[in-house]
C-alpha positions in Angstrom: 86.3 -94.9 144.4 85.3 -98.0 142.7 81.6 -97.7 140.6 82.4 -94.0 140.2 82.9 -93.4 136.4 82.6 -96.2 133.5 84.1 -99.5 133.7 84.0 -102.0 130.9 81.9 -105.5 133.0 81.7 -107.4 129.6 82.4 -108.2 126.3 79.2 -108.4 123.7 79.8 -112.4 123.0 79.9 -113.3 126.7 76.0 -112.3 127.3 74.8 -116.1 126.0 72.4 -115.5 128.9 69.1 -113.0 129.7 70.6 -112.6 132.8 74.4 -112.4 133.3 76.2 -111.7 136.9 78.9 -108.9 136.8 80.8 -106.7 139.2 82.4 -103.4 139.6 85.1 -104.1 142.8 82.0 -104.9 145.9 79.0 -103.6 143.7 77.3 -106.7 142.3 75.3 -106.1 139.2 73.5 -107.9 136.3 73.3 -107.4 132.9 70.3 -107.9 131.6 69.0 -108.7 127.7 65.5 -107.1 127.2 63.6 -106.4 124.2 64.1 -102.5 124.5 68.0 -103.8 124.6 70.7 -104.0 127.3 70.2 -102.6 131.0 72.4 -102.9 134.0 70.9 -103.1 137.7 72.1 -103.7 141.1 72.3 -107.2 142.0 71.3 -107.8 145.3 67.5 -108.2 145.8 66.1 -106.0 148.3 64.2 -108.1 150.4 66.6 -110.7 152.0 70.0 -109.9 149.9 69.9 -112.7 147.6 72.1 -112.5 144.2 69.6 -111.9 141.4 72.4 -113.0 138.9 72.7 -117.0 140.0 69.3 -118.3 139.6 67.3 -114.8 138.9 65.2 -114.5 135.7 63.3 -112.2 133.6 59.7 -112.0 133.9 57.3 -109.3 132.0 59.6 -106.8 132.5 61.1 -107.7 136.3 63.6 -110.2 137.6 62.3 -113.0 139.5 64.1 -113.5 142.8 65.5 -117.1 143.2 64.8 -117.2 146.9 61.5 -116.3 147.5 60.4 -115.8 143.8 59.2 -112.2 144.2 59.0 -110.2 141.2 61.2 -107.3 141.5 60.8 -104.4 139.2 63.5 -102.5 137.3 63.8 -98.5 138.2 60.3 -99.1 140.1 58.3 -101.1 142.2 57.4 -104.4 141.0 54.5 -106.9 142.0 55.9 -107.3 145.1 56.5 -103.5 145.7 60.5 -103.9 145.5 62.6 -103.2 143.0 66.5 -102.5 142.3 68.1 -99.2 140.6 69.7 -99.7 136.9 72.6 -97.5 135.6 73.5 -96.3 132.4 74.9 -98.7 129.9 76.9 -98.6 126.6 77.8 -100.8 124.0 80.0 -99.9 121.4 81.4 -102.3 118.8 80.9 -105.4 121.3 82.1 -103.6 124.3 79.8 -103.1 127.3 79.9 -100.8 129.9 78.7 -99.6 132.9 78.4 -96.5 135.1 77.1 -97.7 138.5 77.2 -93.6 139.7 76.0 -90.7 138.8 78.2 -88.1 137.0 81.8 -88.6 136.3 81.1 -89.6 132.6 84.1 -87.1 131.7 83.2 -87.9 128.4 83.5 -91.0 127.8 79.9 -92.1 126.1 80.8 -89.5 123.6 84.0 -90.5 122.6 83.5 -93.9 122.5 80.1 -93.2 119.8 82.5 -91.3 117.7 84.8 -94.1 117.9 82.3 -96.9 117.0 81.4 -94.5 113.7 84.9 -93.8 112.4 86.9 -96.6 113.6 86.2 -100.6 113.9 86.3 -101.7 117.4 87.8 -105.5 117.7 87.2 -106.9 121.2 90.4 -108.6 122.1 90.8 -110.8 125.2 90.3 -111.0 129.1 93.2 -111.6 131.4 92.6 -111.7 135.0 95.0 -110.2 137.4 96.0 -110.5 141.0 97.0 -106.3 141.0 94.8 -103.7 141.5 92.7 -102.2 139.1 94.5 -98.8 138.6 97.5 -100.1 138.9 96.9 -101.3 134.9 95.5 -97.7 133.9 97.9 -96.2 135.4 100.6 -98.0 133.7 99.8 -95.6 130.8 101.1 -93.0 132.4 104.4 -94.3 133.6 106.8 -93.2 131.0 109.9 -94.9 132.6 108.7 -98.4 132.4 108.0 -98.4 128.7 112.1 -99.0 128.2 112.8 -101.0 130.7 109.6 -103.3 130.6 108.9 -103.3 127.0 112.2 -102.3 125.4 110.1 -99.2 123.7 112.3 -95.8 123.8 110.6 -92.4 124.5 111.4 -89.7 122.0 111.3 -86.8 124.6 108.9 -87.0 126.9 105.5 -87.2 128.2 103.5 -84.1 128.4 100.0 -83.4 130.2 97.3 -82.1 128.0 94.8 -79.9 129.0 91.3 -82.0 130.0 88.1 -81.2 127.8 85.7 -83.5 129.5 87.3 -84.3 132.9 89.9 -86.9 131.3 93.2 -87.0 132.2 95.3 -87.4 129.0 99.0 -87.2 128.0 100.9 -87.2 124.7 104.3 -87.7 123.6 106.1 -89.9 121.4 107.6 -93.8 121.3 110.7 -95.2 118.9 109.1 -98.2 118.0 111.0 -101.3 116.3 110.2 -102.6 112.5 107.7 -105.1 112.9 104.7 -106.8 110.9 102.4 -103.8 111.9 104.7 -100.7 110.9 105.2 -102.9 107.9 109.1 -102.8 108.2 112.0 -105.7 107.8 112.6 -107.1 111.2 116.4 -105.6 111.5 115.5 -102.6 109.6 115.1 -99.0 111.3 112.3 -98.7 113.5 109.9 -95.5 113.6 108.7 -92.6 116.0 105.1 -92.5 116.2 102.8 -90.1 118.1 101.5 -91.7 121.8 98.4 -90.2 123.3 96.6 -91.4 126.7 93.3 -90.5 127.8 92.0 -91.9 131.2 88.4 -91.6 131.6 88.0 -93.1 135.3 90.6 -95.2 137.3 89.5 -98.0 135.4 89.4 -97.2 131.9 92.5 -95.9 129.4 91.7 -95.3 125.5 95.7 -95.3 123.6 96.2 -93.9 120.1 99.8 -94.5 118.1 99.9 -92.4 115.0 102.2 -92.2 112.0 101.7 -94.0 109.0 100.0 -97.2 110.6 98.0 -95.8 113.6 95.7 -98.1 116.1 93.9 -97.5 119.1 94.0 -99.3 122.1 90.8 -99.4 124.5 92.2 -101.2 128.1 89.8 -102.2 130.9 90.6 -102.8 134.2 87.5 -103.9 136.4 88.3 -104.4 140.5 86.7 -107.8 140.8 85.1 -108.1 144.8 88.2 -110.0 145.8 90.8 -107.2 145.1 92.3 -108.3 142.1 90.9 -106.9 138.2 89.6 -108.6 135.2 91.7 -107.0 132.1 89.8 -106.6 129.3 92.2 -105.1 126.1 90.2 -104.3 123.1 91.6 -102.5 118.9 90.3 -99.7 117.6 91.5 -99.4 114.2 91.3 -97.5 110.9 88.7 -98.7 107.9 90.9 -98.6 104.7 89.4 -97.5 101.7 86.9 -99.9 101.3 85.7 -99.6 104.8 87.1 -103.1 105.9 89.4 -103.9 108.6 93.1 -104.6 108.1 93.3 -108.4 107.3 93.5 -110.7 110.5 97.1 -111.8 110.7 98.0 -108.2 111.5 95.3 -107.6 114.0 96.2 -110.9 115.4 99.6 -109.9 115.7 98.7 -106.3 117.4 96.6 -108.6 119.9 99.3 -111.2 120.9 101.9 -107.8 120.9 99.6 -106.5 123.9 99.0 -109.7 125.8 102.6 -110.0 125.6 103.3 -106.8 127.5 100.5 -107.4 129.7 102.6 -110.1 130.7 105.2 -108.7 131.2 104.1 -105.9 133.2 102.4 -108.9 135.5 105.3 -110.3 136.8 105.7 -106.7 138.2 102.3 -106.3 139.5 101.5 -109.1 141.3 104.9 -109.0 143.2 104.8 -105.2 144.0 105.0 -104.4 147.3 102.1 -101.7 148.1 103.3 -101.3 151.7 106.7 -100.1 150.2 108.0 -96.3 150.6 107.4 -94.1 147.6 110.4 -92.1 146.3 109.0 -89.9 142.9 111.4 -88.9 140.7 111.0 -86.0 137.8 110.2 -88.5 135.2 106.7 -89.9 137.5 104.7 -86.4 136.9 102.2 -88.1 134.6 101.7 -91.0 137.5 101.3 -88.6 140.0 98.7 -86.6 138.5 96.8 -90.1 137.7 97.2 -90.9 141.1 95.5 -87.0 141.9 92.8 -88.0 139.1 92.3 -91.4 141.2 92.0 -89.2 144.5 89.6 -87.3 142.7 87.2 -90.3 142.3 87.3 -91.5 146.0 86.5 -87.8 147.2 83.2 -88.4 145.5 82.6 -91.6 146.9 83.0 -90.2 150.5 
């Protein structure tokens, strides 16, 4: 399942490098900074297995193996006749990505284009996690947690949407508290805002929260290869009139709001059991048709 569908390896400001290691669960890759811009290739040379990220460089146009210094070409035979596949690559508003399969875009590329022309994309922070990668997406779509976990209220309930790319996406609507963000006195009544989800593979969730102060939220779960994920939670938020972001305190404050949770729903994570029995109720439709959209991804893969 893992490599099928984008995942987010990187933030923009961590690529100090030419050639930068990265991973998508067992699938080593590097990132690579050419003249013609970013690309992303497999990892592993193909004549004795070496890691072309720790110690590999760039060369005219092909990555220099560490251990034998063969040149090895990029989508084609180099010098040496070798050479390793690359994979399509976006980067949006200091957000890299990678799709190390074919297919299952499920329209992602798109959206995230349209959301890098009418909204400013602030990269946030990493957190790494001992919990599987889903396990964060999939949090999205567990309406009965946001109560108990986060002390947010549902106004209703969750409701599947139909797909129009392949993307699993559900809507409702969340009874949030006054705070610095909805602009309210702390004590003062809260609001109900509009709450849509849109999975684009088991490793990738873009959130929206309407009403009067909307935001975006773009969270990226990468499998790392020793089971656990690196989180990587990113803003996507409306220009005012002057085309400029809303001033920093406030997206600081949206920022330290979501590492919070993310802590919170930690202490969870990393002590479920996985081996535990499974009793649904009603109110986990959402996270069983994420767990169907999941399924969907390790089909391909076999």
């Amino acid at each position: 399942m893992h490599g099928r569908g984008w995942y987010q390896v990187a933030f923009e400001s961590e690529l100090t490098r030419e050639v930068t290691p990265a991973a998508v669960g067992a699938r080593r890759l590097l990132l690579l900074r050419m003249p013609e811009g970013l690309r992303i290739t497999d990892a592993t040379c193909p004549h004795r297995g070496a890691d072309l990220g720790h110690g590999g460089r760039l060369d005219n146009g092909a990555i220099v193996c560490p251990f034998h210094g063969f040149h090895i070409g990029i989508g084609k035979p180099g010098a040496h006749g070798l050479h390793v596949r690359d994979y399509p690559s976006l980067v949006i508003g200091g957000l890299v990505f990678a799709r190390p399969c074919d297919g299952h875009d499920n329209g992602f590329a798109s959206m995230m284009e349209e959301l890098g022309r009418q909204r400013i994309i602030v990269p946030g922070f990493t957190l790494k996690l001992r919990a599987a990668a889903e396990m964060v997406i999939e949090n999205a779509f567990d309406q009965a947690h946001f109560r108990s976990v986060h002390g947010i209220g549902l106004h209703g309930g969750f409701r599947l949407r139909p797909s129009e790319t392949g993307e699993l996406a559900v809507e409702g609507s969340f009874e949030l508290p006054s705070s610095p963000w909805q602009r309210g006195r702390p004590g003062t009544e809260g609001s109900v805002v509009p709450f849509t989800a849109r999975a684009f593979s088991p490793g990738l969730v873009v959130s929206h929260l309407g009403g009067k102060y909307p935001y975006g939220v773009i969270t990226a779960a990468t499998p790392t290869p020793e089971g656990g994920c690196i989180i990587r939670l990113s803003l996507a938020l409306e220009p005012d009139r002057t085309n400029r972001a809303p001033p920093r305190e406030l997206i600081d404050f949206l920022l330290r709001r979501s590492r919070d949770g993310l802590d919170r729903d930690r202490l969870i994570w990393e002590h479920r059991s996985g081996a535990a029995p499974v009793h649904y109720t009603p109110l986990d439709g959402p996270v069983r048709a994420f767990h169907d959209f999941c399924a969907g991804f390790a089909e391909a893969a076999r």
